[in-house]
Wavefront OBJ file of the C-alpha trace (Angstrom):
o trace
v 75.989 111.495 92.157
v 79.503 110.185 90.890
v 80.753 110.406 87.711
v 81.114 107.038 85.472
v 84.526 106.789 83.996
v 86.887 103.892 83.173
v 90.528 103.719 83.024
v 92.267 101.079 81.173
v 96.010 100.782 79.317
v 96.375 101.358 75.847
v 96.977 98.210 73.570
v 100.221 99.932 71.863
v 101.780 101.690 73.952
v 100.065 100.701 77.834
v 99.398 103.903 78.913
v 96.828 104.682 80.849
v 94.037 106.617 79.770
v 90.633 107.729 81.259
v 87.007 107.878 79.646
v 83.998 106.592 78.185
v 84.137 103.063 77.829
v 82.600 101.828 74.427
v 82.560 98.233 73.332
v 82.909 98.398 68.943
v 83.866 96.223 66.337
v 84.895 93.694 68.785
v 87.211 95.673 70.579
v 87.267 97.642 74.135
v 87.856 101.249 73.529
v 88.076 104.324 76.212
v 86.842 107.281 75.164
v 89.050 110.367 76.044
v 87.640 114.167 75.575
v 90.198 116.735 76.391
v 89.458 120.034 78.542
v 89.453 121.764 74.736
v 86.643 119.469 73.658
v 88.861 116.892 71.562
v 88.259 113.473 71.419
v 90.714 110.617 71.097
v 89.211 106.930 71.449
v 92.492 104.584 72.245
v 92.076 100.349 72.129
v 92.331 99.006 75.644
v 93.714 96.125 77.478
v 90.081 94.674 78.851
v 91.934 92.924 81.370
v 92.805 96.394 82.631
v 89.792 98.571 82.466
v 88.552 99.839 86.127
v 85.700 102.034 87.102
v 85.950 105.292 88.935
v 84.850 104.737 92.537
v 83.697 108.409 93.056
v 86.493 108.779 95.385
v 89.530 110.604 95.834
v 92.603 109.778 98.351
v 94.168 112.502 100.371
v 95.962 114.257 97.658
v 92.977 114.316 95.641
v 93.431 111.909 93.494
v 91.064 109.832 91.960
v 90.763 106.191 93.124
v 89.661 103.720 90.277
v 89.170 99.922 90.547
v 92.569 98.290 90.695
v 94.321 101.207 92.188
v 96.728 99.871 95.458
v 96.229 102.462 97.933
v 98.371 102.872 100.686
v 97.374 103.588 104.670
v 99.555 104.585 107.021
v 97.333 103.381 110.280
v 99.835 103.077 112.188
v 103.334 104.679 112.536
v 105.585 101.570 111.590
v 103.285 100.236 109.316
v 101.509 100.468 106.018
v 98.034 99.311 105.161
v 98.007 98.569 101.147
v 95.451 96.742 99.360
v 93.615 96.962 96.124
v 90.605 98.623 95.078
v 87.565 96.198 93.460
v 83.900 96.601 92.982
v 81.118 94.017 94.310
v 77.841 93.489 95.018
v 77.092 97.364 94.784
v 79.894 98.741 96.102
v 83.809 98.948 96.427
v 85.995 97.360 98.782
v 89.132 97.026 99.805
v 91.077 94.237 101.208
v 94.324 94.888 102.812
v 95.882 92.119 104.978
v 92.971 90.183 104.232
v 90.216 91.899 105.910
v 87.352 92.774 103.459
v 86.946 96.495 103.864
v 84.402 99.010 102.208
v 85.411 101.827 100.746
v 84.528 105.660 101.787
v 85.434 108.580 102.136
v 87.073 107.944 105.833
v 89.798 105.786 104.317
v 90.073 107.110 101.412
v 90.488 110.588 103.241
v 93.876 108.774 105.022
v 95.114 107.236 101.829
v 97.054 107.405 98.878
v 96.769 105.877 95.379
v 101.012 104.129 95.054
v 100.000 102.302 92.150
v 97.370 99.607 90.171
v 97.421 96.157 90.149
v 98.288 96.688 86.521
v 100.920 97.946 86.438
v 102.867 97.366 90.028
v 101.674 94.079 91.453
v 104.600 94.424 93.707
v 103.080 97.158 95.629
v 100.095 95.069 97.341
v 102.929 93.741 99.637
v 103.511 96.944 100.756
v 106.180 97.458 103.900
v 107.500 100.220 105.645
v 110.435 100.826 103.317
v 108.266 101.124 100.191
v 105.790 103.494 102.060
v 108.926 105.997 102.539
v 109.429 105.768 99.243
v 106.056 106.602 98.566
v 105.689 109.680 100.912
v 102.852 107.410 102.767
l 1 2 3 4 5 6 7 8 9 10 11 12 13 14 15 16 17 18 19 20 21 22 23 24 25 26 27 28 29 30 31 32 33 34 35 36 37 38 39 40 41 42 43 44 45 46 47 48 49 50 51 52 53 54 55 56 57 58 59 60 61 62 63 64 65 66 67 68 69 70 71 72 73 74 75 76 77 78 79 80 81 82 83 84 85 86 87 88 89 90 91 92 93 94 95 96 97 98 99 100 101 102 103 104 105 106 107 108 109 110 111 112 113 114 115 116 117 118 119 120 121 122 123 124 125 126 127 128 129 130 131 132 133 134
């Protein structure tokens, strides 16, 4: 069973954070308890806020809804596309071919970025996958 987690940015600040997400007093809020059992609750961007997929990309890093990942499938060329959830599950669409998501590609990939916060990346070419280690 995967955990349920959000990440959204901050309101002040847009930093991204990673928690419970909790809808009060009319605003979105994550939820953040530390490894030492503290708790900080930050105001989010809604626009922003992504669930955790349950999935991790090569590196071990975790893949939320939004992220761009990148996929070297072939040697010249990078596979990027962004991470979204529907109809029960999340997919992928890189050079516009609807892909699900599991643990195959995600085992091949790496998180470059979020929609959020570099747009830029989702045209990814070979020159910004060296810069990315891909």
């Amino acid at each position: 069973m995967r955990e349920i987690k959000f990440r959204a940015k901050t309101i002040i600040g847009e930093k991204l954070v990673t928690g419970n997400l909790m809808y009060w007093g009319g605003d979105y809020q994550i939820w953040e308890t530390e490894k030492d059992g503290e708790t900080h609750n930050y105001q989010v961007i809604p626009e922003t806020v992504g669930q955790y997929t349950g999935l991790k990309d090569k590196n071990g890093v975790e893949i939320y809804e939004g992220d761009i990942l990148g996929m070297p499938e072939h040697k010249h060329e990078v596979w990027s596309g962004s991470v979204y959830y529907k109809e029960g599950g999340f997919y992928i669409t890189p050079n516009g071919a609807e892909s699900i998501l599991n643990t195959y590609r995600t085992g091949r990939s790496i998180v470059i970025g979020n929609i959020h916060s570099n747009p830029e990346l989702l045209n990814a070419s070979t020159s910004d996958a060296s810069n990315n280690n891909l």
